[in-house]
Backbone bond lengths (Angstrom), bond angles and torsions (degrees), N, CA, C in turn:
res aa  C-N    CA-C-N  psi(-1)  N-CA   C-N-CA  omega(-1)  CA-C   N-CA-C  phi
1 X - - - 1.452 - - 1.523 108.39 -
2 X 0.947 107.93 136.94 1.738 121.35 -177.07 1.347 113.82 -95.71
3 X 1.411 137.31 149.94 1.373 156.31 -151.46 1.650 93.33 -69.09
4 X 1.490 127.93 150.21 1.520 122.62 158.61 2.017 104.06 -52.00
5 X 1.393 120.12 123.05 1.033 112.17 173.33 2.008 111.75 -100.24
6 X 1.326 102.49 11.41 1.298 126.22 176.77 1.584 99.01 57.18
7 X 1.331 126.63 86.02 1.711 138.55 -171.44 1.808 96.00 -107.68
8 X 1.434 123.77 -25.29 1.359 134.48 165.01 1.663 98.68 84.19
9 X 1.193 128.24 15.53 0.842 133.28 -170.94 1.565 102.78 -68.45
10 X 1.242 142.23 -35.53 1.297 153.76 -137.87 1.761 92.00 -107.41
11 X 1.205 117.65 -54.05 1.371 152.56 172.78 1.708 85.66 -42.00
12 X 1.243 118.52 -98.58 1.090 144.19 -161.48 1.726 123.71 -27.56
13 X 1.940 88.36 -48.09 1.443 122.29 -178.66 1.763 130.99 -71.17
14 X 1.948 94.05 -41.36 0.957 99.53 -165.54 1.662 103.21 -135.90
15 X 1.594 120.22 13.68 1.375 129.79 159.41 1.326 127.38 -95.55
16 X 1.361 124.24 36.18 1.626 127.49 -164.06 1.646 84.55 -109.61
17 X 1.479 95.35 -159.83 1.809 118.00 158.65 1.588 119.59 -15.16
18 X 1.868 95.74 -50.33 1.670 83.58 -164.12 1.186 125.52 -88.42
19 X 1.372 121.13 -3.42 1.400 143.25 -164.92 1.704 102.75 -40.08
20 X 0.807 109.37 101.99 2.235 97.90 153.96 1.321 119.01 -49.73
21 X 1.330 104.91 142.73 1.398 112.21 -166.80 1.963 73.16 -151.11
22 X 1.910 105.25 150.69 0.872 117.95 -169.71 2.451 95.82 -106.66
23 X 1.264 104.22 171.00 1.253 100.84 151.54 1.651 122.61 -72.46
24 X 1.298 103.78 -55.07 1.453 101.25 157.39 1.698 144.16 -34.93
25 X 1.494 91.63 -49.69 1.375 92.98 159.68 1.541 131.53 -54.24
26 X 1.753 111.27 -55.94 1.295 127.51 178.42 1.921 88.53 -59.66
27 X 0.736 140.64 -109.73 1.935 139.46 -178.05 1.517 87.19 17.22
28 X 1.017 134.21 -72.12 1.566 136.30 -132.92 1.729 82.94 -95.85
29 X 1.212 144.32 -32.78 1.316 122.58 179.85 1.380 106.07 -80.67
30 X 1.204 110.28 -50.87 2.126 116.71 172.70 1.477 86.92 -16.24
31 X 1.916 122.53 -79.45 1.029 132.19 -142.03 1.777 114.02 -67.02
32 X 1.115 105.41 -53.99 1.286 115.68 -165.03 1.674 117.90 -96.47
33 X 1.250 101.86 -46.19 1.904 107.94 175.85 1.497 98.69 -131.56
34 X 1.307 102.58 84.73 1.980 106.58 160.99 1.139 109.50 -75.59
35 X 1.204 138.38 18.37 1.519 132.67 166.10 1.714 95.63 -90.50
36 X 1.215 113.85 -47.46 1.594 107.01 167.47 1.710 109.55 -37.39
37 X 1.710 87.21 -84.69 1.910 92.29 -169.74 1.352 125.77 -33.73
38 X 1.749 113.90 -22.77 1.718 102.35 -174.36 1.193 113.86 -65.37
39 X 1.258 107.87 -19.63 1.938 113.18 177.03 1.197 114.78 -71.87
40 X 1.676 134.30 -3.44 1.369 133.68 175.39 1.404 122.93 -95.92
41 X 1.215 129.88 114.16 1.437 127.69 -175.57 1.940 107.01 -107.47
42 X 1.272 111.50 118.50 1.770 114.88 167.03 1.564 102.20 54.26
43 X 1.353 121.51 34.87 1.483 137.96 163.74 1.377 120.24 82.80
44 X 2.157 109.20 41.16 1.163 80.01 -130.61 2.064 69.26 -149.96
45 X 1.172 122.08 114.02 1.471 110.79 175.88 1.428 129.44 -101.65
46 X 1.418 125.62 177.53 1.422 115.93 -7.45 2.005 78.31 -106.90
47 X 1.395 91.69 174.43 1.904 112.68 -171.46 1.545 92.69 -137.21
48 X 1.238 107.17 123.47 2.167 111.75 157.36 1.685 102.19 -52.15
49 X 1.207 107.96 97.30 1.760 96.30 174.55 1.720 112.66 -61.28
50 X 1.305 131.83 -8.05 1.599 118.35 158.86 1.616 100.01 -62.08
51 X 0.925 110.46 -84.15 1.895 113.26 -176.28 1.221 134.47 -39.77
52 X 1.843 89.82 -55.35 1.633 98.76 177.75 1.551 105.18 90.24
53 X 1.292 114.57 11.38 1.710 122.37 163.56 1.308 126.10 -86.71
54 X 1.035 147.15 156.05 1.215 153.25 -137.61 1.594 89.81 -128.91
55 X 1.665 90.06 119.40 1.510 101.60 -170.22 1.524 111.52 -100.30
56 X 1.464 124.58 121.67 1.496 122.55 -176.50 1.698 116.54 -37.32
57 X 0.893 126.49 -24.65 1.898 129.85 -167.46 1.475 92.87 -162.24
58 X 1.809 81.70 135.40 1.681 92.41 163.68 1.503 142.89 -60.43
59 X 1.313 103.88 127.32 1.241 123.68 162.79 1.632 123.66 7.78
60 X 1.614 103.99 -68.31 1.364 104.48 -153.13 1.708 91.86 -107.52
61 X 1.603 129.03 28.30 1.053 124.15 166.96 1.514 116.56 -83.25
62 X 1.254 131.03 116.71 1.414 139.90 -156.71 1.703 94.40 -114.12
63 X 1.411 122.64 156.83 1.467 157.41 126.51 1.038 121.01 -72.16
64 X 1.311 110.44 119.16 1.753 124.29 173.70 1.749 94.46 -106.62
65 X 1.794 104.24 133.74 1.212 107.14 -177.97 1.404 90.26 -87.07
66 X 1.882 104.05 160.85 1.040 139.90 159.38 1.417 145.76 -120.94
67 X 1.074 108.07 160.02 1.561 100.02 -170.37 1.363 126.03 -103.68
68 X 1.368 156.79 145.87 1.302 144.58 135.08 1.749 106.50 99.73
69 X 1.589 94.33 21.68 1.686 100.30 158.44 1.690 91.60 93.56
70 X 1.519 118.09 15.27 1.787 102.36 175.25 1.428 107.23 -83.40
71 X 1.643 126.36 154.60 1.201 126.52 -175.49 1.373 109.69 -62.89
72 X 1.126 131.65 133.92 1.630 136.20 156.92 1.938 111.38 -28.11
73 X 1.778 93.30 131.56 1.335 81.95 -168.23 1.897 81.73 -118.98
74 X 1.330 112.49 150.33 1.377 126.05 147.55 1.397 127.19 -81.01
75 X 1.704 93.69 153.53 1.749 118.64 -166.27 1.814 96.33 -117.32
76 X 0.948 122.62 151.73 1.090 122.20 145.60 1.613 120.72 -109.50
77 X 1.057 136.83 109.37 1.560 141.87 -162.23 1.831 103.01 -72.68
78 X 1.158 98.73 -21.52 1.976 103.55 -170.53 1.947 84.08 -103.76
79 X 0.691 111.99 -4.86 1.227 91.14 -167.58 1.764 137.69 -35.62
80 X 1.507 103.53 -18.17 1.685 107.22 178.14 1.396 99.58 -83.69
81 X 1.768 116.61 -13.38 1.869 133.73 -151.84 1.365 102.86 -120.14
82 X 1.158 116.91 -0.08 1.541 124.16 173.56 1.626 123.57 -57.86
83 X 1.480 111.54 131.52 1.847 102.85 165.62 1.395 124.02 -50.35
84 X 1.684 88.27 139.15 1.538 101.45 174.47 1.066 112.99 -49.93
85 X 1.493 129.83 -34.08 1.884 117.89 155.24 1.369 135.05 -43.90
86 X 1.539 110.43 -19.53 1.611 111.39 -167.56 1.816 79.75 -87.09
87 X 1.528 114.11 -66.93 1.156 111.67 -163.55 1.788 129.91 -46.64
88 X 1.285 97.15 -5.59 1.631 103.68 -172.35 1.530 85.48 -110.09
89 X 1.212 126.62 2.47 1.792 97.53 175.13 2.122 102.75 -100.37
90 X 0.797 104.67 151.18 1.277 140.29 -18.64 1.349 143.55 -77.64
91 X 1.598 159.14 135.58 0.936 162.30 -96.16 1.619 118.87 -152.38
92 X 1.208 96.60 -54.71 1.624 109.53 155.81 1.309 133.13 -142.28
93 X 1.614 111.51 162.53 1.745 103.22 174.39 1.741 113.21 -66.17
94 X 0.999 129.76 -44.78 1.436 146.89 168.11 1.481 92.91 -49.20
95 X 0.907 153.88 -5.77 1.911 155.24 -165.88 1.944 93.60 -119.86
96 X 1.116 86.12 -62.40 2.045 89.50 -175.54 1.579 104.53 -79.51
97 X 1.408 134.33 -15.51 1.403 94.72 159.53 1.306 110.85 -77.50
98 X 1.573 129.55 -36.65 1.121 113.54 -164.40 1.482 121.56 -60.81
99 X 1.443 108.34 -16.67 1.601 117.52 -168.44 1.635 101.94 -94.09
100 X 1.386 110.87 2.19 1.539 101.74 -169.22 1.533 122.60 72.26
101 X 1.188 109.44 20.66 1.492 102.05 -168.12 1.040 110.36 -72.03
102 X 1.772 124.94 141.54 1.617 132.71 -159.59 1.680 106.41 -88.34
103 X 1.163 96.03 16.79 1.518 99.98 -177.35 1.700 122.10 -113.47
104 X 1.519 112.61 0.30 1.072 131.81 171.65 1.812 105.47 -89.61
105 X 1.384 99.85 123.89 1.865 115.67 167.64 1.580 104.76 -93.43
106 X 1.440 121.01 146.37 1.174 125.89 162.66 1.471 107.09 -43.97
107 X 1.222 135.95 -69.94 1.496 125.74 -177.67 1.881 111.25 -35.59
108 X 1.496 122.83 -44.39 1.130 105.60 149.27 1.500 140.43 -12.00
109 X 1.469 92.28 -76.09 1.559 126.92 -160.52 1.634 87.36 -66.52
110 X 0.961 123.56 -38.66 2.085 127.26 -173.75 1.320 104.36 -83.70
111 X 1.140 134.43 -36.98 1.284 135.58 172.45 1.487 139.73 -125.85
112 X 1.619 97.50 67.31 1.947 116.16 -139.32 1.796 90.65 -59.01
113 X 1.554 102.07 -54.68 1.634 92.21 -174.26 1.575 127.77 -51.72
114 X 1.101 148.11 -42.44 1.051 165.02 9.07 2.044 90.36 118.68
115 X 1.344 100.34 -71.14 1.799 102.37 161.51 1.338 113.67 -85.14
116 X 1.001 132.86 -28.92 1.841 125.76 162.44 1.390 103.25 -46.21
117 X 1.428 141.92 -42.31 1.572 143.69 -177.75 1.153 85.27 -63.00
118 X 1.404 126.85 -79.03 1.496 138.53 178.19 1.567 114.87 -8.21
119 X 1.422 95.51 -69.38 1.557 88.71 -173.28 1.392 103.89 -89.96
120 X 1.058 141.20 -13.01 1.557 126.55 167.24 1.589 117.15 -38.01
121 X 1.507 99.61 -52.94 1.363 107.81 -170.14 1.512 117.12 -82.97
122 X 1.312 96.32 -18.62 2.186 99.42 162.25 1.238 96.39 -81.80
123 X 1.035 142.03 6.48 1.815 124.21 -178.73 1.655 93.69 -122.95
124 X 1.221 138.64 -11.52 1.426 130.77 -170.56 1.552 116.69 -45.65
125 X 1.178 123.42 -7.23 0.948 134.49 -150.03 1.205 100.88 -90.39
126 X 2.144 105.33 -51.47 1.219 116.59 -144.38 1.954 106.61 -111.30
127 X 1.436 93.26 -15.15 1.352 91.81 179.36 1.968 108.31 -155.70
128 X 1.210 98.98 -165.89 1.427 96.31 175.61 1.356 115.92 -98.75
129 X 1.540 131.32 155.00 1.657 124.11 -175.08 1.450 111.66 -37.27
130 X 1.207 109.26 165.74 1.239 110.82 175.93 2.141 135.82 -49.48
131 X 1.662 71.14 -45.93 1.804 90.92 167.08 1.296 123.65 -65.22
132 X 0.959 97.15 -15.81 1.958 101.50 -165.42 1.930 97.91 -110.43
133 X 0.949 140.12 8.52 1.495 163.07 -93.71 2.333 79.13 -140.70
């Protein structure tokens, strides 16, 4: 398995409209970063707080320019403030091939269990093993 090379693909796919967002979560942005919460409408993200429309992709997903023809890499700006959904992806190998994720090697793809250990323990950080998920 190869390093996040930040392709935003994950970002892109699964940070729009449908994203889960907890009550808990929204509590802890109210409190601490209301520049987060204005983007939540009826528990429910993300919303342009001028309009109040429901914006196709999140908010705080940023572009870092590049130089000399490298692919555009993504930032996340909330990133320490991010949903417990961003932080649990990714989740499985069967989840990142289907999403294309640039971080899957063929040896992966041949030996999914084998990288499910793999990525359990690069994600320990951010969520619980896959099974327990």
């Amino acid at each position: 398995m190869k390093a996040c090379n930040q392709c935003g693909k994950c970002c892109i796919k699964y940070g729009g409209a449908d994203l889960s967002i907890t009550r808990e979560e929204i509590n802890m942005w109210e409190l601490f970063t209301p520049h987060i919460s204005e983007y939540i409408r009826n528990g429910k993200a993300w919303f342009d707080p001028d309009t109040g429309k429901q914006l196709a992709q999140c908010p705080f997903l940023e572009t870092e320019a590049q130089e000399n023809d490298h692919p555009v890499r993504y930032t996340c700006s909330i990133y320490h403030d991010r949903p417990e959904d961003c932080r649990h992806y990714p989740t499985s190998i069967s989840e990142m091939i289907t999403d294309e994720c640039e971080m899957i090697e063929a040896s992966d793809i041949n030996n999914q269990k084998k990288a499910q250990i793999k990525l359990d323990i690069l994600m320990i950080d951010s969520r619980p093993p896959y099974g327990d998920v």
